[in-house]
PASEBA-1860 file (N, C-alpha, C; in nm, 3 decimals):
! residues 118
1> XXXXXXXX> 8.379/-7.735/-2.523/8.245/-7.702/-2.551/8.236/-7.623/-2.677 ~ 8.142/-7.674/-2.768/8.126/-7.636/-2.893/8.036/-7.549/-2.897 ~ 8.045/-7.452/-2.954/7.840/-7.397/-2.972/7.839/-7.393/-3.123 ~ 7.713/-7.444/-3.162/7.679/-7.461/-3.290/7.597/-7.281/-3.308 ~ 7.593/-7.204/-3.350/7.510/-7.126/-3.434/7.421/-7.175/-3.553 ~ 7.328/-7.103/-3.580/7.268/-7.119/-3.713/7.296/-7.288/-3.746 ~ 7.252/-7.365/-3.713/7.237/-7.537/-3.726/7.258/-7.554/-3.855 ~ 7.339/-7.577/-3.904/7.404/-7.630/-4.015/7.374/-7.572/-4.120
9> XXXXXXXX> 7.430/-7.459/-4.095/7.457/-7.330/-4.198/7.619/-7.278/-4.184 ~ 7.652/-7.323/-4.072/7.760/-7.252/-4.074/7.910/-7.387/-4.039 ~ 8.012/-7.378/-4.145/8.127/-7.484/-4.105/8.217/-7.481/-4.009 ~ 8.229/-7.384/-3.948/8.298/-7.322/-3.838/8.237/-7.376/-3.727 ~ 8.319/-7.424/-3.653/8.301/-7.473/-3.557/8.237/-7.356/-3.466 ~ 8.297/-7.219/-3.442/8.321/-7.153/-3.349/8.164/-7.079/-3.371 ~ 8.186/-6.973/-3.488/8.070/-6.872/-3.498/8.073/-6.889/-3.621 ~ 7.957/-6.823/-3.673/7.936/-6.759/-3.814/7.865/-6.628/-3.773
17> XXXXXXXX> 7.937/-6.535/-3.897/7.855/-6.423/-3.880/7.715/-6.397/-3.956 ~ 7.628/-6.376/-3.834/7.453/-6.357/-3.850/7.420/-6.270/-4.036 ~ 7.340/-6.392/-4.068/7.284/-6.341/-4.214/7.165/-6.227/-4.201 ~ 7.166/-6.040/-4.228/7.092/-5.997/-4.186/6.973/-5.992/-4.294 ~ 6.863/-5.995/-4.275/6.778/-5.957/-4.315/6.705/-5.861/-4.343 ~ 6.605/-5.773/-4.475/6.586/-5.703/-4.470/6.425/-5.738/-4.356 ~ 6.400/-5.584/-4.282/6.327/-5.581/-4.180/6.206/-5.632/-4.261 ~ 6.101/-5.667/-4.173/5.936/-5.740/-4.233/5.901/-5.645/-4.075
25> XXXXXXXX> 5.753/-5.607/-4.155/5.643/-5.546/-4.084/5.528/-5.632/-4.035 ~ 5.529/-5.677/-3.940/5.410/-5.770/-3.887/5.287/-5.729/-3.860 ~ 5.162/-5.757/-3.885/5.016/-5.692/-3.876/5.042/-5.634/-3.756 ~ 4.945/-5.499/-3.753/4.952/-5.467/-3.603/4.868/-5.508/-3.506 ~ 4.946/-5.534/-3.406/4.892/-5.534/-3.237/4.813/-5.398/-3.184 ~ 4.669/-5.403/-3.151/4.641/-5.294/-3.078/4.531/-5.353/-2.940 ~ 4.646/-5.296/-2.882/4.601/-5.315/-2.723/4.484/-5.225/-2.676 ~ 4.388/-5.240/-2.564/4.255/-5.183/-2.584/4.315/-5.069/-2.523
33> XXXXXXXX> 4.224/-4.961/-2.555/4.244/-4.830/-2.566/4.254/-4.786/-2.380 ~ 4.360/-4.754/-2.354/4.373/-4.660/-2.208/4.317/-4.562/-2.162 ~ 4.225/-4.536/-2.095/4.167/-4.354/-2.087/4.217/-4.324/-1.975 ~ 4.233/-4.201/-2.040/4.331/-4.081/-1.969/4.215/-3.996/-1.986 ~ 4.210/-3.890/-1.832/4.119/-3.815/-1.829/4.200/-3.715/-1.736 ~ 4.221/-3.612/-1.844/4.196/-3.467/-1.853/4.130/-3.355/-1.856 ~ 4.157/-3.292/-1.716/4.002/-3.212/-1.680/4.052/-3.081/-1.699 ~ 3.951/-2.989/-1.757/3.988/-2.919/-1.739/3.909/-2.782/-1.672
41> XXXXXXXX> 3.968/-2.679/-1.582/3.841/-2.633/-1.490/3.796/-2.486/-1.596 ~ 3.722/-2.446/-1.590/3.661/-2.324/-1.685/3.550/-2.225/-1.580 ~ 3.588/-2.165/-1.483/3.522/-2.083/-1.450/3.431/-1.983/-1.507 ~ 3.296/-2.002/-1.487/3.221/-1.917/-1.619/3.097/-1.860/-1.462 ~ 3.121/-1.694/-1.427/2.975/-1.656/-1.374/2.864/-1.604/-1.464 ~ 2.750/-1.688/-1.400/2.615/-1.676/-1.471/2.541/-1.587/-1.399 ~ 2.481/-1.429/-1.444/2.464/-1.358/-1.344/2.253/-1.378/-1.347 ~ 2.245/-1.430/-1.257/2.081/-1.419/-1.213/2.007/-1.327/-1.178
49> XXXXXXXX> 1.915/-1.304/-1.199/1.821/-1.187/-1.194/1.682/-1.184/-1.125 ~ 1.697/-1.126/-1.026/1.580/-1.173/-0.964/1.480/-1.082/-0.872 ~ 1.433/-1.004/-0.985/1.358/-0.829/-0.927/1.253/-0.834/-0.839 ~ 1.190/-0.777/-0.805/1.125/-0.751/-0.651/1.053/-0.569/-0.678 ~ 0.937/-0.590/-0.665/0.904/-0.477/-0.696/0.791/-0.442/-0.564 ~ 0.815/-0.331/-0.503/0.788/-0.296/-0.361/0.633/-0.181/-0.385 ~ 0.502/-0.211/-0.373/0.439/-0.094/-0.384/0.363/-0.095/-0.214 ~ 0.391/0.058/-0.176/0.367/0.112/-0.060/0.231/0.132/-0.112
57> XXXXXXXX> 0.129/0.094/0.001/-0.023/0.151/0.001/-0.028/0.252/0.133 ~ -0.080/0.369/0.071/-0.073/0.456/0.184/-0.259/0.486/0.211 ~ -0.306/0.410/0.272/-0.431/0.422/0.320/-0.503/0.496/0.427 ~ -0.545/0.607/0.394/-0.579/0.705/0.450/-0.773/0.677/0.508 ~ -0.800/0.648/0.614/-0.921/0.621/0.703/-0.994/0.731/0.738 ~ -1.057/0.815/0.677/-1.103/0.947/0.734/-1.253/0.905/0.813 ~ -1.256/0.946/0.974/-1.349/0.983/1.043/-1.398/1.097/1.031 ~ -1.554/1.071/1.001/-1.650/1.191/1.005/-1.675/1.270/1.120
65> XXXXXXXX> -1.645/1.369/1.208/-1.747/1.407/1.333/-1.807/1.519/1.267 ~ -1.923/1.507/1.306/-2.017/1.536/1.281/-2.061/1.688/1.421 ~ -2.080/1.799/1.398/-2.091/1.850/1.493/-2.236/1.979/1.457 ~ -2.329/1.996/1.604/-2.472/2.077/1.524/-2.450/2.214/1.630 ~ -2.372/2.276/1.620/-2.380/2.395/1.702/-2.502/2.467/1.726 ~ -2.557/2.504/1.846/-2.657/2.584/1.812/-2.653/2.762/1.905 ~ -2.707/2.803/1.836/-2.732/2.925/1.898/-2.875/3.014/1.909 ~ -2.887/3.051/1.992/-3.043/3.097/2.042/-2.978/3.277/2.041
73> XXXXXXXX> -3.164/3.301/2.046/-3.176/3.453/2.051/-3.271/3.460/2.094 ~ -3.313/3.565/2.112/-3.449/3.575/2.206/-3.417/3.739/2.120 ~ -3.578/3.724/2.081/-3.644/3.936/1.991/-3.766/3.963/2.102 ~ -3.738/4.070/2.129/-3.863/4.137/2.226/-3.935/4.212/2.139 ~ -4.058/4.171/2.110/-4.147/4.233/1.995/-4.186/4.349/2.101 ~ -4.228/4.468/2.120/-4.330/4.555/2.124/-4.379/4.651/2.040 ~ -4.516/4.542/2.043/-4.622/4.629/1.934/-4.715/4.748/2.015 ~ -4.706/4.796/1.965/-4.838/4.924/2.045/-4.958/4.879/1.950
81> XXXXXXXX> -5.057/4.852/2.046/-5.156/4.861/1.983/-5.258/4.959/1.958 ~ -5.358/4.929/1.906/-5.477/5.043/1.932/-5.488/5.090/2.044 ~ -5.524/5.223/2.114/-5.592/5.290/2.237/-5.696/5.251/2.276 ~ -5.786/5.191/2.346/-5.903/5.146/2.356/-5.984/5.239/2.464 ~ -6.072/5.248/2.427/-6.113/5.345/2.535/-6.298/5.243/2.537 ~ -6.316/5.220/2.662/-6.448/5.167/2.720/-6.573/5.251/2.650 ~ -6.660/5.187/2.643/-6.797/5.230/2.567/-6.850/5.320/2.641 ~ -6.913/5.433/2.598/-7.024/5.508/2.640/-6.885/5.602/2.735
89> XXXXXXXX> -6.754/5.600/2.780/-6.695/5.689/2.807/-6.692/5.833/2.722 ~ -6.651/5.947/2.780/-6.614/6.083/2.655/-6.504/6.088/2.679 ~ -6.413/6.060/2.797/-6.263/6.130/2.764/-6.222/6.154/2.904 ~ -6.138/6.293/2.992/-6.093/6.230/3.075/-6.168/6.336/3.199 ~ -6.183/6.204/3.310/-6.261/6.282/3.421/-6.378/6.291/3.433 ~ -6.476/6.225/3.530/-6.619/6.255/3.463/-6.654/6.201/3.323 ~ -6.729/6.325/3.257/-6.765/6.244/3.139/-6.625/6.247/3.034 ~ -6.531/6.292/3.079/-6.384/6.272/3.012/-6.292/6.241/3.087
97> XXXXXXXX> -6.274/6.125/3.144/-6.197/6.092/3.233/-6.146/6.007/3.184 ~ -6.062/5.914/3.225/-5.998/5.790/3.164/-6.054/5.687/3.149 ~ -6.165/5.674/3.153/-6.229/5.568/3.108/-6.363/5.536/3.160 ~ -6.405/5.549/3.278/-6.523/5.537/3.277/-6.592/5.605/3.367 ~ -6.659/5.646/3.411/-6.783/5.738/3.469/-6.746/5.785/3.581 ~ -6.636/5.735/3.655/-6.534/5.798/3.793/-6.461/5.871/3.768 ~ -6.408/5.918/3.638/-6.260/5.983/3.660/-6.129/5.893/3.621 ~ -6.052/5.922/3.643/-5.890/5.845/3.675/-5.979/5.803/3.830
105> XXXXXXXX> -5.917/5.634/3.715/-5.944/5.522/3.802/-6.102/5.462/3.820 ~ -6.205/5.524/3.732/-6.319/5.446/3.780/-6.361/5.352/3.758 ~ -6.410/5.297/3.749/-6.495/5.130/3.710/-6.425/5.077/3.575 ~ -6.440/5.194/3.455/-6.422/5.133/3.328/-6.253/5.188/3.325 ~ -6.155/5.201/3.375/-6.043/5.295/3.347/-5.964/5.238/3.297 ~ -5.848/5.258/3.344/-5.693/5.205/3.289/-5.681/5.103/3.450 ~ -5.746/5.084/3.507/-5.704/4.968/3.626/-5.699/4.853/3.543 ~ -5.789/4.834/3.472/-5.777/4.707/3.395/-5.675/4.718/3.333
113> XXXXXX> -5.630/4.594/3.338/-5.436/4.530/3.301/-5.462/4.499/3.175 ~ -5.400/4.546/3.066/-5.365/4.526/2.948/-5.286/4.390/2.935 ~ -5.248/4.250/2.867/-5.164/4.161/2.878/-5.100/4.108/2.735 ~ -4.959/4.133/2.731/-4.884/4.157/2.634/-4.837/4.012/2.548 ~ -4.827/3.929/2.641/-4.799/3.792/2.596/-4.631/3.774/2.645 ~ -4.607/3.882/2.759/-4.480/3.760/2.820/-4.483/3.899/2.907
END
C-alpha cells in the first residue's frame, strides 16, 4: 500500500515533507452576540417622611345658673302724731278732763281708739 501525499508534487513514493506556508487571515466570522447577564444587587434606603400634626381642642361649655336670693325686712315706723283733743273740751276733768264733758272717760275722751295702720 502506497500513499500518495501532495498528488504529484512529490517523487517519493513514501512521503514528502509538507510545503509550509506563510499564515493568510480569512474575513472574520462573527457569531450573533451571547448575553450574559450580570446583576448586580445595590442596596440603597430611601428614607420617607410622613408628618402628622396633632391639635388638641380643649372646649370648655360654661353653664349659666342663674340664682335671685332674696331677703325681707320688716321697719316698724312709729310716728307720734299730733295730740288731739275733742272740740269745745278745756282740759282734764269736767271742764278739764280728758276730753269731753265727763271727766276721764266721758263721751268725747281717750275711749276712742286711735288706729295706727298695723
Amino acid at each position: 500500500m502506497h500513499r500518495k501525499h501532495h498528488r504529484g508534487r512529490c517523487n517519493n513514493p513514501i512521503c514528502c515533507p509538507p510545503n509550509v506556508l506563510p499564515t493568510r487571515v480569512a474575513p472574520t466570522r462573527v457569531s450573533p452576540t451571547q448575553e450574559v447577564v450580570k446583576t448586580n444587587i445595590i442596596n440603597t434606603v430611601v428614607p420617607h417622611v410622613h408628618p402628622i400634626h396633632t391639635t388638641t381642642v380643649n372646649r370648655h361649655v360654661i353653664h349659666n345658673e342663674h340664682f335671685f336670693p332674696r331677703t325681707e325686712s320688716v321697719v316698724n315706723q312709729f310716728v307720734r302724731g299730733a295730740d288731739r283733743f275733742p272740740m269745745g273740751t278745756g282740759g282734764f276733768g269736767g271742764n278739764a278732763g280728758f276730753g269731753g264733758t265727763g271727766g276721764v272717760g266721758g263721751i268725747g275722751g281717750m275711749n276712742r281708739r286711735r288706729r295706727f295702720g298695723f
